[in-house]
C-alpha positions as CSV (number, residue, x, y, z in Angstrom):
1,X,0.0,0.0,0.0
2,X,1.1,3.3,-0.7
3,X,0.0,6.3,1.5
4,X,0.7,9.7,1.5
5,X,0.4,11.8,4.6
6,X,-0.4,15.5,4.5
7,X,-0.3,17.6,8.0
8,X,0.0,21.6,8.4
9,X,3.4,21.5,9.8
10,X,6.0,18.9,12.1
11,X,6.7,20.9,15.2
12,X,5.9,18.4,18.6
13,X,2.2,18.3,18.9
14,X,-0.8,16.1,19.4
15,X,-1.7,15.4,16.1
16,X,2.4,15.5,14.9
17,X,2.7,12.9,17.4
18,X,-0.2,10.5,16.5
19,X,0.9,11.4,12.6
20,X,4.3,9.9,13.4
21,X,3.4,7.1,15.2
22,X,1.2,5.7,12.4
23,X,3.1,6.4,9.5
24,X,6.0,4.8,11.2
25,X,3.9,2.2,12.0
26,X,3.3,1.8,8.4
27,X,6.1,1.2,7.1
28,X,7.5,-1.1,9.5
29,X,4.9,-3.1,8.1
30,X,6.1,-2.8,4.5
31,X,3.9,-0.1,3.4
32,X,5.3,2.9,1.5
33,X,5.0,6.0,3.2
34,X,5.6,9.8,2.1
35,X,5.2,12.3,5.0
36,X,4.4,15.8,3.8
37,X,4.4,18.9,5.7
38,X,2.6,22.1,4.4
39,X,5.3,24.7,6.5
40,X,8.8,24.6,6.6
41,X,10.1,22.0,8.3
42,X,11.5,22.6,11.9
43,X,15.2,22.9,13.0
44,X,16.7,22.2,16.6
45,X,15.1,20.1,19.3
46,X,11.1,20.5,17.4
47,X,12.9,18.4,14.9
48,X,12.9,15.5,16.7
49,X,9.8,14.1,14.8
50,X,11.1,14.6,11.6
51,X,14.1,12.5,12.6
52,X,12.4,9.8,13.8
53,X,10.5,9.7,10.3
54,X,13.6,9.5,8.4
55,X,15.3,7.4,10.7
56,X,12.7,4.8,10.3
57,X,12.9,5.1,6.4
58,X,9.8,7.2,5.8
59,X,10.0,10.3,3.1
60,X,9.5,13.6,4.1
61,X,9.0,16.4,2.3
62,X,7.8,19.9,2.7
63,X,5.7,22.7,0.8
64,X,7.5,25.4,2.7
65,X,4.6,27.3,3.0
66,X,4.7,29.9,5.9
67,X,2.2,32.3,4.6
68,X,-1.3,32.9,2.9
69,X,0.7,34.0,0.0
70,X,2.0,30.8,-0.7
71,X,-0.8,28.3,-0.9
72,X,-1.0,28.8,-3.9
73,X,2.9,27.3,-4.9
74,X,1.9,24.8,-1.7
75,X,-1.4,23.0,-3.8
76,X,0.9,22.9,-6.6
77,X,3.5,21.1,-5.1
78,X,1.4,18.9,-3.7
79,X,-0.5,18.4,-6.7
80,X,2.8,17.4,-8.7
81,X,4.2,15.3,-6.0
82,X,0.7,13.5,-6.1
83,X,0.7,13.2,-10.2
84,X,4.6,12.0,-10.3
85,X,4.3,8.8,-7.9
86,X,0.3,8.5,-6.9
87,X,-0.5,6.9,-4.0
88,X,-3.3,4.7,-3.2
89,X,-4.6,6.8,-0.4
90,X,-3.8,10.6,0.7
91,X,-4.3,11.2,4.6
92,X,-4.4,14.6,5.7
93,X,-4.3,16.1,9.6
94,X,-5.9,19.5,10.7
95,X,-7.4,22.0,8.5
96,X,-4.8,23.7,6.2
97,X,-4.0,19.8,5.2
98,X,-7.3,19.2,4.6
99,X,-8.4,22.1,2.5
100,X,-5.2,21.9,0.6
101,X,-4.5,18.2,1.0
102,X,-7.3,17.2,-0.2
103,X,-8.0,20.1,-3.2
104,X,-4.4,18.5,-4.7
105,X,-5.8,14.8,-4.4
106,X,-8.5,15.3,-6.5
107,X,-6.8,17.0,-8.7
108,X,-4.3,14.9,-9.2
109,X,-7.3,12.1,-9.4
110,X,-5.7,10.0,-6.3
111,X,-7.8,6.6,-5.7
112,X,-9.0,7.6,-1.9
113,X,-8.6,10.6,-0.4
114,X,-9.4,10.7,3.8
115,X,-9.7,13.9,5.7
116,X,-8.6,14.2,9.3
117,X,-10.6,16.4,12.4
118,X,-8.9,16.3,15.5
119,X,-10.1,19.3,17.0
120,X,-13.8,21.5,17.1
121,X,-12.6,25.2,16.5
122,X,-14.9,27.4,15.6
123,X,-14.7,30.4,12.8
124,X,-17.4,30.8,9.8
125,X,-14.7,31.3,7.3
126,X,-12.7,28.1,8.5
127,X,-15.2,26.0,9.0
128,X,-16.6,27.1,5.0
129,X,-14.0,26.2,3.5
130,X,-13.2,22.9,5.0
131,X,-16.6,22.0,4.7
132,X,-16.8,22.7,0.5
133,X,-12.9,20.4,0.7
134,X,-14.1,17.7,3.1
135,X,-17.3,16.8,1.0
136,X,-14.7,15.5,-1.9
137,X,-13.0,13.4,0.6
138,X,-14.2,9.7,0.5
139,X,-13.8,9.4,4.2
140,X,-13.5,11.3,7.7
141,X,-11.9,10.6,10.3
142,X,-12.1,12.0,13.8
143,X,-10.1,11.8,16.7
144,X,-13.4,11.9,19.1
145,X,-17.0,11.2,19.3
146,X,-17.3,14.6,20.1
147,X,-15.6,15.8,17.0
148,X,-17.0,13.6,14.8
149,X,-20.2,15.1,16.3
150,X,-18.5,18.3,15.6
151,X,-17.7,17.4,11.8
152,X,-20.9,16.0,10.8
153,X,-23.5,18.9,12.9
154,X,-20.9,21.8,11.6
155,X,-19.1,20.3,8.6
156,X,-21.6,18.5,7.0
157,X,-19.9,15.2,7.1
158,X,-21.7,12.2,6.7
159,X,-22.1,10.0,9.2
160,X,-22.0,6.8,7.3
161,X,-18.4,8.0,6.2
162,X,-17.5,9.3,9.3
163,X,-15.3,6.9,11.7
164,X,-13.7,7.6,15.1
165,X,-10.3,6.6,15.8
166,X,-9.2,7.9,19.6
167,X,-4.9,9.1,20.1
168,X,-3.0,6.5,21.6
169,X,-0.2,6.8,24.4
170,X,3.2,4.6,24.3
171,X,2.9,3.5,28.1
172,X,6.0,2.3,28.4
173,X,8.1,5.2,28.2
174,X,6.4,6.4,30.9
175,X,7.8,3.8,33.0
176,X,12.0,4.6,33.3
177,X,12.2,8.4,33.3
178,X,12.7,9.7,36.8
179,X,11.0,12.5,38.2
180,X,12.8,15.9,37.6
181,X,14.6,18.0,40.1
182,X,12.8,20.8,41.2
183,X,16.2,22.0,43.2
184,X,17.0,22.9,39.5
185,X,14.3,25.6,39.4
186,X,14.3,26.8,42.7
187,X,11.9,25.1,44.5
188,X,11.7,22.9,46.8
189,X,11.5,18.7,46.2
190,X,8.5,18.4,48.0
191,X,6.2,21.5,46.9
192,X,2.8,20.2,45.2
193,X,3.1,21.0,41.3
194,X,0.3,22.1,39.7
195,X,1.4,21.9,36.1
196,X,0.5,23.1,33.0
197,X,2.1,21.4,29.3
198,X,0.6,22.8,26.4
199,X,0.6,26.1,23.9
200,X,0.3,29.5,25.4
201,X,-2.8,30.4,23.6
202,X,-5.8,31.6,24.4
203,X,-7.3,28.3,23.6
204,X,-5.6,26.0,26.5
205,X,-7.5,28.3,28.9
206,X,-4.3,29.6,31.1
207,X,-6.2,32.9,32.0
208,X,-8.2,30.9,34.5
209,X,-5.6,29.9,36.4
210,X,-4.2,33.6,36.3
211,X,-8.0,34.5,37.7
212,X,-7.4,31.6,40.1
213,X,-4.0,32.3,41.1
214,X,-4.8,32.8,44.8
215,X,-6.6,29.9,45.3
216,X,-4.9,27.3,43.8
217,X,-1.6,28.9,45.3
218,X,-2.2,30.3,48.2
219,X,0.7,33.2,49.4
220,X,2.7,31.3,51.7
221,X,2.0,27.9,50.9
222,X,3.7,24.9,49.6
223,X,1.8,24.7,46.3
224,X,3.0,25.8,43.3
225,X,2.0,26.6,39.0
226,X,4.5,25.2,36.8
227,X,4.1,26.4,33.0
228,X,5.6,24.6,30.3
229,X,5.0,25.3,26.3
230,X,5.4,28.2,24.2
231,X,3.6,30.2,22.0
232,X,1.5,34.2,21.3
233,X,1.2,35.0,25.1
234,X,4.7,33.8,26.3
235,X,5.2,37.9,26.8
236,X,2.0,38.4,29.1
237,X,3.1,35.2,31.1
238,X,6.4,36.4,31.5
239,X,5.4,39.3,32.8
240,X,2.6,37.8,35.2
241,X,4.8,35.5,36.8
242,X,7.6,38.1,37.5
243,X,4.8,40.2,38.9
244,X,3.1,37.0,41.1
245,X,7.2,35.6,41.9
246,X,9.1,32.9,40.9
247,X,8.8,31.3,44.6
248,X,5.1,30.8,43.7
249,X,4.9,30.1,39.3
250,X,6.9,29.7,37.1
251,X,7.0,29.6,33.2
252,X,9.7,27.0,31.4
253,X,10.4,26.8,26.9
254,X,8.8,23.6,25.5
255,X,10.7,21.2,26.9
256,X,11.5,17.8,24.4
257,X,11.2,15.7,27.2
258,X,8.3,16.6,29.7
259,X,7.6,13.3,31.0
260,X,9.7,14.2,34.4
261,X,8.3,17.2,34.8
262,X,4.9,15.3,34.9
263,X,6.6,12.9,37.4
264,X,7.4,15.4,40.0
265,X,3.8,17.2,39.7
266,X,1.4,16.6,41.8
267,X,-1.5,16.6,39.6
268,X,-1.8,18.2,35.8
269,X,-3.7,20.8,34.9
270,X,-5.6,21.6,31.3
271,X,-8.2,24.3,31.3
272,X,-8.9,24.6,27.7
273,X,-11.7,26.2,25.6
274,X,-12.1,23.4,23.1
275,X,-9.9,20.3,22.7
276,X,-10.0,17.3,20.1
277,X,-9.0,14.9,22.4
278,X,-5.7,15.9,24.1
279,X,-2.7,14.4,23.6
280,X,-1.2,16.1,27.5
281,X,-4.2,14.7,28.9
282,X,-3.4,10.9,27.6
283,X,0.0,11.5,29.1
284,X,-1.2,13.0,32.1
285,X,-3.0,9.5,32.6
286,X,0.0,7.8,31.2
287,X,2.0,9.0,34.1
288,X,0.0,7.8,36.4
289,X,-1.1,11.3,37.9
290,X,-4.5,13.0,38.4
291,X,-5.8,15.4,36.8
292,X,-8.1,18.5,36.7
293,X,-9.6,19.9,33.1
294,X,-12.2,21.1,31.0
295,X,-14.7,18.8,30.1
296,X,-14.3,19.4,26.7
297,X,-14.4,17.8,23.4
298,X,-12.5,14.1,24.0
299,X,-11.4,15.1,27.3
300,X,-14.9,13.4,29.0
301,X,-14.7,10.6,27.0
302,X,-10.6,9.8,28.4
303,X,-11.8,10.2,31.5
304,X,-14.7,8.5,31.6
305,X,-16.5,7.3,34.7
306,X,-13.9,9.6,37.2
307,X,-14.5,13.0,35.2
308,X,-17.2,14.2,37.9
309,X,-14.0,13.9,39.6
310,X,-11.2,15.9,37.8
311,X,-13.7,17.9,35.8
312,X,-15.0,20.8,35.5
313,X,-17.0,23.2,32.9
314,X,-15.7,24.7,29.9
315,X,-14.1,28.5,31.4
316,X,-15.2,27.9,34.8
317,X,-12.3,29.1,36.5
318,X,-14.1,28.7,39.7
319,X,-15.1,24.9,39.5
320,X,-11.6,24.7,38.3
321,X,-10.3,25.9,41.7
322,X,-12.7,23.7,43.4
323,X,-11.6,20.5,42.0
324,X,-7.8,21.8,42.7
325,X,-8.1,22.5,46.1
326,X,-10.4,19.2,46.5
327,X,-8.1,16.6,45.4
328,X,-5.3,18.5,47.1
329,X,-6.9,18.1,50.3
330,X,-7.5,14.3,49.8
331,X,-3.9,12.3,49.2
332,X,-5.9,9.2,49.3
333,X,-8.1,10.3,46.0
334,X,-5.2,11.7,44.1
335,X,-3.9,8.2,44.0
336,X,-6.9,6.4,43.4
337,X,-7.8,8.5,40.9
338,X,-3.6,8.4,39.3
339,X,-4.3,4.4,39.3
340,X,-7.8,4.3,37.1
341,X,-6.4,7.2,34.7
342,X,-3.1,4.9,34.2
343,X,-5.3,1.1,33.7
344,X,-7.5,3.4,31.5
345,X,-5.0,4.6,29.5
346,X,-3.4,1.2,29.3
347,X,-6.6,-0.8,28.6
348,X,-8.0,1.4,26.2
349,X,-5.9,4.1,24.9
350,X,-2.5,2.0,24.1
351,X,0.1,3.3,21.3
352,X,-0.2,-0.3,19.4
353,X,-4.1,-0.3,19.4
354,X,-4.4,2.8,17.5
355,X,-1.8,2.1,14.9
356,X,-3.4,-1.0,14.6
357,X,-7.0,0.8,14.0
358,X,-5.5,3.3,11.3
359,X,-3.9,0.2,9.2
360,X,-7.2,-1.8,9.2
361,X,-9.1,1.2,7.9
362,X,-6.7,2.1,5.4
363,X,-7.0,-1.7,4.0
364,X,-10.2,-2.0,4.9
365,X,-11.0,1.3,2.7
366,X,-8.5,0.0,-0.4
367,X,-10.7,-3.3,-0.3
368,X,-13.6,-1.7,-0.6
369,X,-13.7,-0.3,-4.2
């Protein structure tokens, strides 16, 4: 089988992640695999994805395509790459890939073309035109109920070509790394970490723990806010946490390996507005630590039957607080609640099980013509 996948860009995300993991996946199993990124491929430690892809043998190739100006030169490139050796099916991730990705497929008349929704944003104009590029895809899938949901009420995707496959976590490298050193930031090893992993965006929801600040680190206290990630309001933050003190937050660059940060929290916070079904979250759980977040899209359905537990409503910085300072008063919970996120996770939400669901519906879908 040959299979082309088309995603927005290869920095460390989510969906780079899950991208990665499947196409490698692939082509261990003898399957010919091209890897293409719409922007410029990244340099320095965010490269690590792309080396992993080459290293297992997989192409990868980019559009370079940084600007609105250049979708243009990006569709053809595409398109051309497509005509010159035509694969059997054209996967694409998030929405420039799919309104690009898929506009060059057809074009280039590839046998099956499958568009890929991992997160419910909102926006009339985004959501237009990915609806007019999705209904010329063959097939849709969606990283969630709640975004397929999301695809078929505000996309127009059909349902009967509509199929969920959830993100999968590699559990085992959760098990070796250590947990880090707080010494090396100041603080003391035994504080209680609240932490935070994702984009600084107005998306992940920081500014309610800014609102919250008080209560979920109380002056004086051992409790502390540890940021991690990077992105539009590192500049605010920087400034916040300068003005709150160091001895109380602090705000750390994306960090390659984040795992022992999550080690030495005490539990992980993820406030966001809207979510797919989030990749920090699975490794949260992964980790074997509690957490407290947003019941948003995908995040309820990880969770399951303990999200009365850990969440809380969509920009409710107050129910946030409540659930912080609940499980921090209750060491007994935390764990109980760190044990049935990890045999969730490993039950239900493994690495293998979800490569294992993408090549199925990629030979299902061939088989079917």
């Amino acid at each position: 089988m040959r299979i082309d996948f088309v995603i927005t860009e290869l920095f460390v995300g989510g969906a780079e992640k899950c991208l990665t993991e499947i196409a490698i996946a692939l082509s261990r199993s003898g399957d010919q695999v091209r890897v293409f990124s719409i922007g410029t491929l990244p340099e320095g430690e965010q490269r690590s994805l792309v080396d992993r892809l080459e290293h297992a043998g997989v192409t990868v190739l980019s559009a370079n395509c940084d600007s609105l100006w250049k979708f243009s030169s990006a569709y053809r490139f595409l398109r051309k790459e497509f005509e010159k050796k035509p694969p059997d099916v054209v996967q694409t991730f998030l929405h420039h890939a799919n309104v690009l990705g898929t506009h060059a497929a057809r074009s280039a008349k590839v046998g099956k073309c499958v568009g890929g929704i991992r997160v419910a944003q909102g926006g009339r104009l985004r959501n237009h035109l990915e609806r007019i590029l999705l209904r010329r895809a063959d097939h849709i899938l969606c990283v969630s109920q709640a975004v397929a949901t999301f695809a078929c009420e505000t996309l127009g995707c059909e349902p009967s070509k509509t199929t969920v496959i959830p993100n999968g976590v590699d559990i085992e490298k959760f098990s070796h790394p250590q947990p880090a050193n707080l010494s090396q930031i100041g603080w003391p090893q035994d504080s209680q970490i609240l932490l935070f992993v994702g984009r600084l965006d107005h998306q992940k929801g920081i500014d309610l723990l800014q609102q919250q600040i008080d209560r979920i680190v109380p002056p004086g206290s051992n409790q502390r806010l540890l940021l991690i990630g990077d992105g539009p309001l590192r500049p605010e933050l920087n400034a916040w946490c300068e003005k709150v003190g160091s001895h109380r937050v602090q705000l750390m660059q994306w960090q390659a390996e984040v795992i022992p940060w999550m080690k030495a929290s005490t539990l992980i916070v993820l406030p966001s507005r809207y979510e797919g079904m989030p990749n920090v979250l699975l490794e949260a759980m992964a980790a074997s630590r509690p957490v407290v977040c947003s019941l948003v899209e995908g995040s309820d359905e990880l969770l399951g039957p303990s999200k009365d537990e850990q969440g809380f409503a969509p920009s409710d910085g107050k129910e946030m607080a409540e659930r912080i300072e609940s499980l921090l008063s209750s060491p007994d919970r935390m764990q109980r609640l760190a044990k049935m996120n990890f045999d969730r996770v490993r039950d239900s939400y493994s690495l293998s099980g979800m490569t294992a669901k993408y090549q199925r519906f990629y030979r299902n879908l061939l088989e079917a013509k």
